[in-house]
N, C-alpha and C positions, 0 to 999 in steps of 0.2 A: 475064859471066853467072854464073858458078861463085859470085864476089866476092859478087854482089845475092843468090845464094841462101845462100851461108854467114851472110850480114849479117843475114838474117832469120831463119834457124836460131838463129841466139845470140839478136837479138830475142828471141825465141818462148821459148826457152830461157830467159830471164834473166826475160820475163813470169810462167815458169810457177811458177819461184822463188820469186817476188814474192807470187805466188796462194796456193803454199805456205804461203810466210811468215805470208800471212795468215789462212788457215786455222790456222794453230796458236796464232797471238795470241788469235784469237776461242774458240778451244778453253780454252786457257790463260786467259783472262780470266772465260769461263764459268764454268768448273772452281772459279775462284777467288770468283768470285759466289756459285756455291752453294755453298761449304763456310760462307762470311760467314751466310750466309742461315741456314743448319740451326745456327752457334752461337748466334747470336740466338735461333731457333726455341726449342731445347735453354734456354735462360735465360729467355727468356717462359713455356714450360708447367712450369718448376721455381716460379717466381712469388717467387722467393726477396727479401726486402728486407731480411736480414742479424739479426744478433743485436745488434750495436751500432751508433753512429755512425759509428767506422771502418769497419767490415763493411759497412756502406749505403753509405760513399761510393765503396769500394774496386769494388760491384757496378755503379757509375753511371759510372766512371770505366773498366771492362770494356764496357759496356755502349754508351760511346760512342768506345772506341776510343782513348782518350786514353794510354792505353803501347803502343799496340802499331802496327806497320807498316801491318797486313793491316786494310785502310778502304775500305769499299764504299760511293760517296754516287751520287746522282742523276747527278752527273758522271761517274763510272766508267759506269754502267748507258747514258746517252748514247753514251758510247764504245761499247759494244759494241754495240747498235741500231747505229750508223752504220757500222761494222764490219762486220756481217751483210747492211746494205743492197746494202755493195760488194763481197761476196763472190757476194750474188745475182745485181747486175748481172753478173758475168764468165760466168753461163750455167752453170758448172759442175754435175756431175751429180750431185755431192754436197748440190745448193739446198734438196730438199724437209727433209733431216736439220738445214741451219742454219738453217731457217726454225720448225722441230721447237721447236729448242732454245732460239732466242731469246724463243719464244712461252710455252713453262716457262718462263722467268726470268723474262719481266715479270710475269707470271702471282702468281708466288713474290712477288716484290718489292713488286708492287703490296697482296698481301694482308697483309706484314708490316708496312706501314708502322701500319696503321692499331692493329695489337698492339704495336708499337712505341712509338710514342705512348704508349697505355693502361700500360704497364711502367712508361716515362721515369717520366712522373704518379705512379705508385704506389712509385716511389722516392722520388719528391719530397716527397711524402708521408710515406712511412716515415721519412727521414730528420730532417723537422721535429721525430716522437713520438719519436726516437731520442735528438736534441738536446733536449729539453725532458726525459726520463729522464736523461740524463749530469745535467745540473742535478740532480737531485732527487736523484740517488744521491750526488752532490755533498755537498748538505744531511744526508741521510740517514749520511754519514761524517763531518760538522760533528758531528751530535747525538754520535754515538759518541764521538769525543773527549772531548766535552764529558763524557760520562757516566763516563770512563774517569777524567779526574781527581776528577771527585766522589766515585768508589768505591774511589779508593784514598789517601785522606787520612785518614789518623788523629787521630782525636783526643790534642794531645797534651796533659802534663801538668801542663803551666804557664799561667799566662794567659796571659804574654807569646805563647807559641807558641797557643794559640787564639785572641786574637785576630790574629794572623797568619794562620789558616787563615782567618776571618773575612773578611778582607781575599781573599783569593782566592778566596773564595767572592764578594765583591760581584763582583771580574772575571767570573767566567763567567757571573753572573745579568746584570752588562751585556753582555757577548757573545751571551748566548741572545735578547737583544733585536732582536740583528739577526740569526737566525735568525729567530725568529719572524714578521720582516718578511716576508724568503725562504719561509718557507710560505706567505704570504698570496698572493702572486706566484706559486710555483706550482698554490697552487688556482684563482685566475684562470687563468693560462696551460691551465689541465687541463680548466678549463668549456671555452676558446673552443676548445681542439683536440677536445675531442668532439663539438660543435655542428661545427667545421670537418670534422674525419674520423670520423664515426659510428661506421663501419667498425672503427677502432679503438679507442672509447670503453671497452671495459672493461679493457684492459690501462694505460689513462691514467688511468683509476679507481681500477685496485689499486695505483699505481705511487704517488699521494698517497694513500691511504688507508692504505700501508705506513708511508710518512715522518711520517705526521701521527699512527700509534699509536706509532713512534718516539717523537716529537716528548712526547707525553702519561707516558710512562716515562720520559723524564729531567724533566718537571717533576717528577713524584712523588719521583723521587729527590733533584732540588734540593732543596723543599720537606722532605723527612726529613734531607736531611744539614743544612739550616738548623737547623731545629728542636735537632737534635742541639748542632751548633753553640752554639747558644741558651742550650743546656741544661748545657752543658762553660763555657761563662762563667760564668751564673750560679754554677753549682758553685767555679769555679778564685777568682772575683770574694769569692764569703763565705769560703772557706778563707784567699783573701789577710787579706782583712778581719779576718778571727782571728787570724792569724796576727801582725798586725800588733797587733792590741790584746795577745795573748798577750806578746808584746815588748816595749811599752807598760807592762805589767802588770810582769813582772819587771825592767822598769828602775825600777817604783817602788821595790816590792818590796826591791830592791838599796838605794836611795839610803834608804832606811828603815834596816834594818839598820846601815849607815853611820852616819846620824847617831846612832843606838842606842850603836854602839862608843864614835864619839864624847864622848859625856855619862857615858858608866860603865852597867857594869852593873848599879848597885845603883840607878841615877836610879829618881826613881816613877814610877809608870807615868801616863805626858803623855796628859790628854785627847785628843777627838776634833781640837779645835783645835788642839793640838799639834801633831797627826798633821800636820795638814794643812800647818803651819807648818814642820815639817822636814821634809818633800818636797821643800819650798822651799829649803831650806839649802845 
């Protein structure tokens, strides 16, 4: 008799444990649902979609749990409903507080899902006009380059060396041709994201309307260092030209005197035909 009552004593004992146990899993699991719940909350009414493409994937990859342990899905939230049902069933006098508390949570859960969503979306979003700006600021650091060797070529003082800057100058007039493509691309891409994200149309506006007043300064500058250019052959092209006839000149000039020595200096003085006849000489 003693045996059957101790037997049931430890039973009883080892049940209430168990009840225990489970009381503090469901607490523990609560506890851990809502803090999930209030950092979501906290990131939905900040509405944040980041300053760059990194920044927006960084908040989507927060946002769905993707570094971190602490993951609350429909699955967890199952568990603890079923949890609660079988803390009820045990009759316990603590029922009406876990019944309390399950009914907050789903309560909480069920309202964020649907601000959840609307976030995701508005990440999804930001991040397309995020990627579509990395491109254009892309461009927008092409053009600069571009404009950076045009402003610092000097004209130099030989033809040789102008037409060599000539020659570098065709290179970046054919490189800016594939720029110019890239602007065309991103002004398409800039219509259909503002027809697609209205919401964001004017910063996808200023974002090409920055690259493309870009874009209009370094023509003006190609078109002035051309011209310059142009203008520095011409120049280097007639100086050659002179220079050459000057040279020209005084190798006659020379061969003249020569045949002068030649003949004496009392000869008579040899017509025009002469002249021309010892040049030849």
């Amino acid at each position: 008799m003693r045996w059957k009552t101790l037997l049931t004593a430890l039973d009883n004992r080892g049940q209430g444990l168990e009840e225990a146990q489970d009381m503090l899993d469901f607490e523990s699991q609560v506890d851990k649902a809502e803090a999930w719940i209030r950092d979501k909350e906290l990131m939905i009414q900040a509405g944040d979609t980041g300053v760059d493409y990194e920044h927006c994937q960084a908040l989507q990859r927060k946002l769905d749990d993707v570094d971190s342990d602490m993951r609350v899905d429909d699955g967890g939230i199952k568990n603890i409903n079923a949890l609660a049902d079988k803390l009820i069933k045990q009759g316990r006098s603590d029922t009406r507080g876990v019944q309390q508390r399950r009914l907050e949570l789903n309560q909480k859960w069920k309202a964020l899902q649907g601000a959840l969503d609307n976030y995701r979306t508005k990440l999804a979003a930001a991040l397309e006009v995020h990627a579509f700006a990395r491109d254009v600021d892309d461009t927008y650091d092409r053009i600069n380059e571009k404009a950076i060797v045009l402003a610092t070529q000097d004209e130099s003082q030989t033809l040789r060396a102008v037409e060599s800057l000539q020659r570098k100058q065709d290179a970046v007039e054919l490189e800016m041709t594939a720029i110019e493509a890239r602007l065309k691309d991103h002004e398409n891409d800039g219509k259909r994201l503002m027809q697609k994200h209205s919401e964001m149309a004017q910063p996808i506006h200023t974002k090409v309307a920055q690259v493309q007043d870009n874009w209009r300064k370094l023509r003006s500058l190609c078109s002035s260092r051309k011209n310059n250019l142009d203008s520095a052959y011409r120049l280097h092209k007639f100086l050659s030209e002179v220079k050459a006839l000057e040279s020209w000149v005084n190798d006659v000039v020379d061969r003249m005197h020569s045949c002068r020595q030649k003949h004496g200096s009392r000869a008579k003085k040899p017509s025009l035909t002469t002249r021309i006849s010892e040049t030849r000489c």
